[in-house]
N, C-alpha and C positions, 0 to 999 in steps of 0.2 A: 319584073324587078320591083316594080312599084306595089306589088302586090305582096309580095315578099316584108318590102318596108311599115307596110301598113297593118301584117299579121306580128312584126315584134315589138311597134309603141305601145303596145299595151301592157307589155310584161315591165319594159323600162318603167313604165311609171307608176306598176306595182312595184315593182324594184327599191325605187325611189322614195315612195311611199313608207315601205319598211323601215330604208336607214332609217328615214326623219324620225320613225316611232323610237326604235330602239335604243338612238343617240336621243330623245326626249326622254325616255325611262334612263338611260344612267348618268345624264347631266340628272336629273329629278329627285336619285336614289342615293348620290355621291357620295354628299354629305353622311347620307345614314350608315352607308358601308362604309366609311373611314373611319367613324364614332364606334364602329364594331371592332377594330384594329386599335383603338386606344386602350393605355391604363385607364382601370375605372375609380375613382378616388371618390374618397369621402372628406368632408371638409365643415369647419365651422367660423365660427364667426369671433374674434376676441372679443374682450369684455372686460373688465373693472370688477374689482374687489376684493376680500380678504385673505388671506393666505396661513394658516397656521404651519408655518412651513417648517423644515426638519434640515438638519446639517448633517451630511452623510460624508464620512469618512474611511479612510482605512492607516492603520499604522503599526510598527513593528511592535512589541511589547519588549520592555526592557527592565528588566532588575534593578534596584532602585540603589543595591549597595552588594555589589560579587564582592566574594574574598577571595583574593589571591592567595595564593602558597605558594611562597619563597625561600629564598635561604640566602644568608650571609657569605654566604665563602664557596669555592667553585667544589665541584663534587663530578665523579664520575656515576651515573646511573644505571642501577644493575636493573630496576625492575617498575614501572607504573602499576599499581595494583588497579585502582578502577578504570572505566572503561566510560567512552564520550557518550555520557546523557544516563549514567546510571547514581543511585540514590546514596550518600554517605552518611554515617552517622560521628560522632563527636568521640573519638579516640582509633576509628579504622585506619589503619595503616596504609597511607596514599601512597610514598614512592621508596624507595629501598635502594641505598649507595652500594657500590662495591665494600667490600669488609678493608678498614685500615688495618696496619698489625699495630695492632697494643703492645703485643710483648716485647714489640723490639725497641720500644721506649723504655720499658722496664729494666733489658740487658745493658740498655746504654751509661743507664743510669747507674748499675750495680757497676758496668767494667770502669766510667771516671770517677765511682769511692776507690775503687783499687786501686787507680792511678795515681789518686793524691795520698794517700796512705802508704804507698810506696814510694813517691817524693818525700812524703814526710820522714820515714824510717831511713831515708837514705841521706836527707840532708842534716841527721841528726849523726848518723852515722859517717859520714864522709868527712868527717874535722872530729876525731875524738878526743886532739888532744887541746879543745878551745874550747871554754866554757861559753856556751850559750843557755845557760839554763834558763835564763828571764827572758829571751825570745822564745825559746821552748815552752815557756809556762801560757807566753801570748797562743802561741799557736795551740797548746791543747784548751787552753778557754775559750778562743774561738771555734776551737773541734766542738767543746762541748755545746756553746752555745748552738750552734747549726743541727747539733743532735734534736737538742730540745724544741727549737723550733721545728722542725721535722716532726718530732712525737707531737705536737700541739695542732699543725696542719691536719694531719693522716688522720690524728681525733676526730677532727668533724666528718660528719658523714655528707659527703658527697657523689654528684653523680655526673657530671658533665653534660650528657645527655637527656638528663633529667632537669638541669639548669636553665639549660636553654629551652628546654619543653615551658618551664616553666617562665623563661622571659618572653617566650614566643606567646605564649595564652594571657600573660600581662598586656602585649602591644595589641592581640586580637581582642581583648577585653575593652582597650581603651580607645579601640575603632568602632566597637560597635555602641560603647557610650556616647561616643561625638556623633555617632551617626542617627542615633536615637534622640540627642539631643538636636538635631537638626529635622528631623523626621517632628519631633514636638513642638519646636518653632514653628514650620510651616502651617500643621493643624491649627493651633492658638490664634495664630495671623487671619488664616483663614475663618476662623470662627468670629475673632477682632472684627474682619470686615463683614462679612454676614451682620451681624448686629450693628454696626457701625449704618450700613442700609436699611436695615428692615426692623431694627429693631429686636429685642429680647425674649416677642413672644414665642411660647413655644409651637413648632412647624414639625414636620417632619424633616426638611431638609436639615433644620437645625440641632432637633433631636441627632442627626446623620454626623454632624459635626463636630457637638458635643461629644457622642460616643470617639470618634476620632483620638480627640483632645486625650480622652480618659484610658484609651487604650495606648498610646503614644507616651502618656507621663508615665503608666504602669511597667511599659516595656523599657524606659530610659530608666527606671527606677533600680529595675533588676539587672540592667546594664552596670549601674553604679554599685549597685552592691557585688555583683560579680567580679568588677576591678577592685574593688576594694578587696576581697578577699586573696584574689587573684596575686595583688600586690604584697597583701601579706602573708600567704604560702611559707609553709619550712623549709621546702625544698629553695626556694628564691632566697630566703634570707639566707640558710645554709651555704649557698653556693656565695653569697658577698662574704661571711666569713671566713669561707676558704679560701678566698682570690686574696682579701687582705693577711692572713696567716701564712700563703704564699708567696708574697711580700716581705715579709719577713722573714723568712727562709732565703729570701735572693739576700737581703742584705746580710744575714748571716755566712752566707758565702761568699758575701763582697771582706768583710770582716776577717773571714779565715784565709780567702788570697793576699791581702794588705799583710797577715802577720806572716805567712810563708814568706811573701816580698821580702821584707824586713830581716828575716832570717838569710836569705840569701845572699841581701843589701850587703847585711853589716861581714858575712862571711868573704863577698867580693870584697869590700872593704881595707878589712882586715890582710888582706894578699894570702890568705892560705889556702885560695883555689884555684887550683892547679889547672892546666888549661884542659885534663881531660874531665876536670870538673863541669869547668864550665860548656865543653861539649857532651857532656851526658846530662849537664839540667838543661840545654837545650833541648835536648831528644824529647827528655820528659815533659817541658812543660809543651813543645811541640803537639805530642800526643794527647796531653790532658785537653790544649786549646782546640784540636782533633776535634777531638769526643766532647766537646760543649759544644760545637755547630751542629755536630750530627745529630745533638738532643736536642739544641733549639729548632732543626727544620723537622725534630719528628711530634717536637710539642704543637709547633704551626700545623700540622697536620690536623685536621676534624675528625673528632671519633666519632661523633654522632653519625648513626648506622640507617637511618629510618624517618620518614615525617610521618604522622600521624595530625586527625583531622580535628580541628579544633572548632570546626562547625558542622552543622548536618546542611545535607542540601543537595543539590543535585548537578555533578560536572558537567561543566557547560563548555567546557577548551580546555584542551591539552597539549602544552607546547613541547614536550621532550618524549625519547623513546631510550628505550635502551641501548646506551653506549654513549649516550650523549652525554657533555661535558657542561655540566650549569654553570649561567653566568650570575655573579652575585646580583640582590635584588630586581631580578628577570623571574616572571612569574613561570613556574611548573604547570600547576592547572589553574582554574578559577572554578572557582564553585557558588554555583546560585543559590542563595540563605532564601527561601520561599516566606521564612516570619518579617523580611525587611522590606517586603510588598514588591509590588510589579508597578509601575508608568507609561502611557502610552500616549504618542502625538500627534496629532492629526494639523495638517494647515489650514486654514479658513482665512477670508480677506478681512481687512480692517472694518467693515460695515457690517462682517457677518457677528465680529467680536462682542460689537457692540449690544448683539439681541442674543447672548446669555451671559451670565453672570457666574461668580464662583461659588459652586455649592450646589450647579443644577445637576441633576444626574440623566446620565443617560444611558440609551441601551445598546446591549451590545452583541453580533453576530459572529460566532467563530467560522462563519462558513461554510459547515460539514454540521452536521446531527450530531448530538452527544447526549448519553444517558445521565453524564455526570451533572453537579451542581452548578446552575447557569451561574455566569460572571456577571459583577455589577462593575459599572462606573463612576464616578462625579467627579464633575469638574473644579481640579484644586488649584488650578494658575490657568492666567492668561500673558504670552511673552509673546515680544518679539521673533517673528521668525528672523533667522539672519541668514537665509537665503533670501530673502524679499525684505528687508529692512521697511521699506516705505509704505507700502500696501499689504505687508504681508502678518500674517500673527498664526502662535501658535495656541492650541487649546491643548494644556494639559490635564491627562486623565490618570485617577490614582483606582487600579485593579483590584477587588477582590473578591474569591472566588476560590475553587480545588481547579486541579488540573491546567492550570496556567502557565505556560511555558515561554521563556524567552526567546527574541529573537522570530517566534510567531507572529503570524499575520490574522488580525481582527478587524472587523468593523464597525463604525462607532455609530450611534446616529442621534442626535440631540435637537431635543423642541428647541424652537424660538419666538420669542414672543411673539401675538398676531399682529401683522400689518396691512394697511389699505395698499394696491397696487394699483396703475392706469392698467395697462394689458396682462391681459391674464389667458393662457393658451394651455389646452388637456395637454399634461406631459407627453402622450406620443408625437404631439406636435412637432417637439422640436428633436433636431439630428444633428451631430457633431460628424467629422471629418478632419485633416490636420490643418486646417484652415480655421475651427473652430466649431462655437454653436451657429444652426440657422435653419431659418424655418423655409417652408416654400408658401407660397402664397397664390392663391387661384387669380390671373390677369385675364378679363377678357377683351377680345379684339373682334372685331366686325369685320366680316367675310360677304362678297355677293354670295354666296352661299348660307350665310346665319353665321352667330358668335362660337366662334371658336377659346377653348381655354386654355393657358398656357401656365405650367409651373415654374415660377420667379423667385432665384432664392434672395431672402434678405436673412443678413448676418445680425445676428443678435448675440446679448449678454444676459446670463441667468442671475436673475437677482432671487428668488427663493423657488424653492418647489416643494410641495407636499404630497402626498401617496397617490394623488390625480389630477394637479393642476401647478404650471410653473410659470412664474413672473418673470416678462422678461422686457428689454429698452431696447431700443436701436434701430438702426435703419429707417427712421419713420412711419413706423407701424403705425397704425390708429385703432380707432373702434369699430370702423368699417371695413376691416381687412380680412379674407375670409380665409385663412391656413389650413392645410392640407392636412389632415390626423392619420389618413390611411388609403393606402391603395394595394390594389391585387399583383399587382407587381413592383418591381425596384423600377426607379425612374431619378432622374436627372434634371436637374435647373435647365430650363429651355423647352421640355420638352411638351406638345400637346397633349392634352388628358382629356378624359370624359367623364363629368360628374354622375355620382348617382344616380341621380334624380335629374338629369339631362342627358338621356340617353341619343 
C-alpha cells in the first residue's frame, strides 16, 4: 500500500505544478485579453484658439407678397382652370361661375313697361268723364323724362364685367404699389445702416445693396405708373358714368310713380272711383310692385361669368372645386408673383446675432443637385424671434435666384466674424442625443492590474463650429482633457475602452 502511495506523489505534484503555471499565464495575460474585447478609440486633447466659424441653418422659403383672388359677392363654381403649382400669366382665365341668365332681367324689364303703360292707359281711361288733363300732362313728362334718361344711360358704353375687371386691376395695382413701396423702404434702410456702420466706401456688399435700392425704386415706379393708368382706364371711368346715369333713371322713375300717385290721389279724391276701381288698381299696382322685386333680386344677381389673372406666377393653393359656393373676400387661389422675391428664416441665439450684421451674404444648399442657376442670399433683417423672445433672434434672408419655390426647404450657412475660444474640440467630437450636446472624455483609473480607461460623458454647449473644429463650455472641461473623436464601434458613457496607442 505504501508503495502504491509513493508511486502517485509524484504525478500530484506535477499536477500541481501545472495549475500554478497556467493560473500564472492567465492572471499575467488578463489584462491583454480583455483590452482585446474593448472599443478601440481614438482621442485628442482640447486646446484654445480661433474659430472662423459658420452659422448653419435650414428654413422654409416664403413669398414675400401672394395675391389672392377673390371676389365680392358669393358665386357658384362651375370650373378651376389651373391646377396646384402650375404657371399663369396676366389675363388666363383662373375660375368660371355657373352662367346667370341675363335675359330674364331683360323680359323683367320689358313685362313692368307694359305694366305701367297699361296702368297708365287705364287710369286715363277709367274716369272719361273728369278732366284730368294737368295730372296727365305730369305723368307724360315724367314718361318722357325717364325715357330720356334711359337713352342717355344705354349711351354709354358699358360692360359690367369689364367694370369690375377693371376695379379689380385698380386694387391689384394699388397692392402691388404699397407693396413695392414697402419692398423700397426696407432696401433704403438697410443700405441707411450699412453706411451709417461702415461708411460710403464702395464694397461689394455695398455695391449689393445699392443695386437693391435701384432695382426696388424701378419696380415701385412702374407700380405707380401702372395704378395711375390702371385708375384712369375708359373702361373704369365709363362704368362711374353709367352707375351715376343710372341714378338718374331711378329718380326718373321715382318722379313718374309720384305723378301716377297723384293721379290716382286726386281721382280717389274726387269719389269718382268706384270700388271695383279701386280693386283693379289694386291688382295692378300689386303686379307692377310684383315685377320691381323680381327685377331688383335679378339685378343683385352677378353677371360676371369668369376671373381672369391679373398677375403671372405660379398657384401655390387652391381653396375651391367645382360646385362650391364662394364666400365673399375668401381667397379662391393664391398665386406666388416670383418678381416680389422670396424670404427665408432661420433662428440663431442672441450671441450668434451679434457676429453678423445686415448686408452679409451667405450661401445657400438646396439639398438635392441642380443644373439650374445657384441661389444667392443676404442678410436683410435681424428680429426677434417670438418663439424665444429673450435668447432667441431671427436672421432674415432676402432669395434670389431661378427655380425658387415656396414653402421649400433650404439651407443657409453664414460666416461670422473670427473669435478667440478656451476649448476647442475636432467637430466629430462632439454627439448629441435628446438630452443634448456632449462629449466623452477618456477617465483613467488604476487597477492591480494597470490603468484602465473609462468613457465619461460631460454635457456641453456649442458656442461656434467651423468645417473641422467646434467651440464648446460646460461641464468643466479644461485644456488637459482628452475627448474621444472616434471609436470602432458605438459605445456608451460608462463604458471601458482601449486607446489606440494603449493596446
Amino acid at each position: 500500500m505504501k508503495s502504491i502511495e509513493a508511486k502517485k506523489r509524484p504525478w500530484v505534484m506535477t499536477a500541481a505544478f501545472i495549475f500554478m503555471v497556467v493560473m500564472f499565464v492567465l492572471m499575467f495575460f488578463s489584462n491583454t485579453i480583455m483590452n482585446r474585447s474593448l472599443p478601440e478609440v481614438s482621442a485628442q486633447y482640447t486646446q484654445s484658439g480661433n474659430i472662423n466659424a459658420r452659422i448653419r441653418g435650414s428654413g422654409t422659403v416664403n413669398a414675400n407678397d401672394p395675391f389672392s383672388v377673390t371676389t365680392d359677392s358669393v358665386h357658384t363654381i362651375k370650373e378651376v382652370r389651373p391646377r396646384l403649382g402650375e404657371e399663369v400669366s396676366v389675363g388666363d382665365v383662373l375660375v368660371v361661375f355657373e352662367e346667370k341668365a341675363g335675359t330674364d332681367l331683360e323680359v323683367a324689364q320689358a313685362e313692368l313697361l307694359r305694366l305701367e303703360r297699361d296702368l297708365e292707359r287705364w287710369l286715363i281711361e277709367a274716369s272719361p268723364n273728369v278732366n284730368y288733363a294737368s295730372l296727365n300732362r305730369e305723368v307724360q313728362r315724367a314718361r318722357d323724362a325717364l325715357t330720356e334718361a334711359q337713352k342717355t344711360r344705354d349711351a354709354i358704353p358699358y360692360n359690367e364685367a369689364a367694370f369690375l375687371q377693371a376695379q379689380a386691376t385698380v386694387n391689384a395695382a394699388r397692392e402691388l404699389e404699397s407693396a413695392w413701396q414697402i419692398e423700397l423702404d426696407i432696401a433704403s434702410r438697410s443700405l441707411e445702416t450699412y453706411d451709417a456702420i461702415y461708411g460710403t466706401t464702395e464694397t461689394f456688399e455695398r455695391n449689393a445693396l445699392v443695386v437693391a435700392v435701384n432695382a426696388a425704386r424701378a419696380s415701385y415706379t412702374n407700380a405707380w405708373i401702372a395704378l395711375e393708368r390702371a385708375e384712369s382706364s375708359a373702361t373704369l371711368q365709363n362704368g362711374f358714368l353709367w352707375t351715376a346715369a343710372n341714378i338718374d333713371v331711378i329718380d326718373a322713375q321715382k318722379s313718374l310713380d309720384l305723378a301716377l300717385e297723384a293721379l290716382a290721389n286726386q281721382q280717389r279724391e274726387d269719389g269718382r272711383v268706384s270700388e271695383l276701381f279701386n280693386l283693379t288698381l289694386q291688382d295692378k299696382n300689386r303686379e307692377i310692385a310684383e315685377k320691381r322685386a323680381e327685377i331688383a333680386e335679378l339685378e343683385n344677381v352677378e353677371t360676371t361669368s369668369e376671373i381672369t389673372a391679373l398677375v403671372s406666377g405660379r398657384v401655390t393653393q387652391i381653396n375651391y372645386k367645382s360646385g362650391d359656393t364662394t364666400v365673399p373676400e375668401s381667397p379662391i387661389l393664391v398665386i406666388e408673383v416670383s418678381d416680389r422675391g422670396y424670404s427665408l428664416n432661420i433662428p440663431v441665439t442672441a450671441e450668434q446675432s451679434t457676429r453678423v450684421r445686415v448686408g452679409d451674404f451667405a450661401e445657400v444648399d438646396r439639398g438635392w443637385w441642380s443644373w439650374g442657376e445657384p441661389i444667392s442670399a443676404i442678410l436683410t433683417a435681424i428680429r426677434t424671434d417670438p418663439m424665444n423672445p429673450t435668447t432667441g433672434r431671427l436672421l432674415v434672408f432676402t432669395l434670389h435666384g431661378n427655380d425658387i419655390e415656396s414653402n421649400s426647404q433650404l439651407n443657409i450657412t453664414i460666416a461670422q466674424r473670427s473669435e478667440n475660444y478656451g476649448i476647442i474640440v475636432p467637430r466629430n467630437a462632439v454627439r448629441s442625443d435628446t438630452n443634448g450636446d456632449f462629449v466623452l472624455v477618456v477617465v483613467s483609473r488604476s487597477s492591480p492590474l494597470g490603468n484602465r480607461y473609462i468613457a465619461t460623458r460631460v454635457d456641453v454647449t456649442v458656442l461656434a463650429s467651423d468645417d473641422t473644429q467646434t467651440a464648446i463650455s460646460g461641464g468643466g472641461l479644461s485644456g488637459w482633457d482628452f475627448v474621444i473623436t472616434h471609436s470602432d464601434r458605438p459605445i456608451e458613457p460608462g463604458m471601458q475602452v482601449r486607446l489606440v496607442d494603449n493596446p
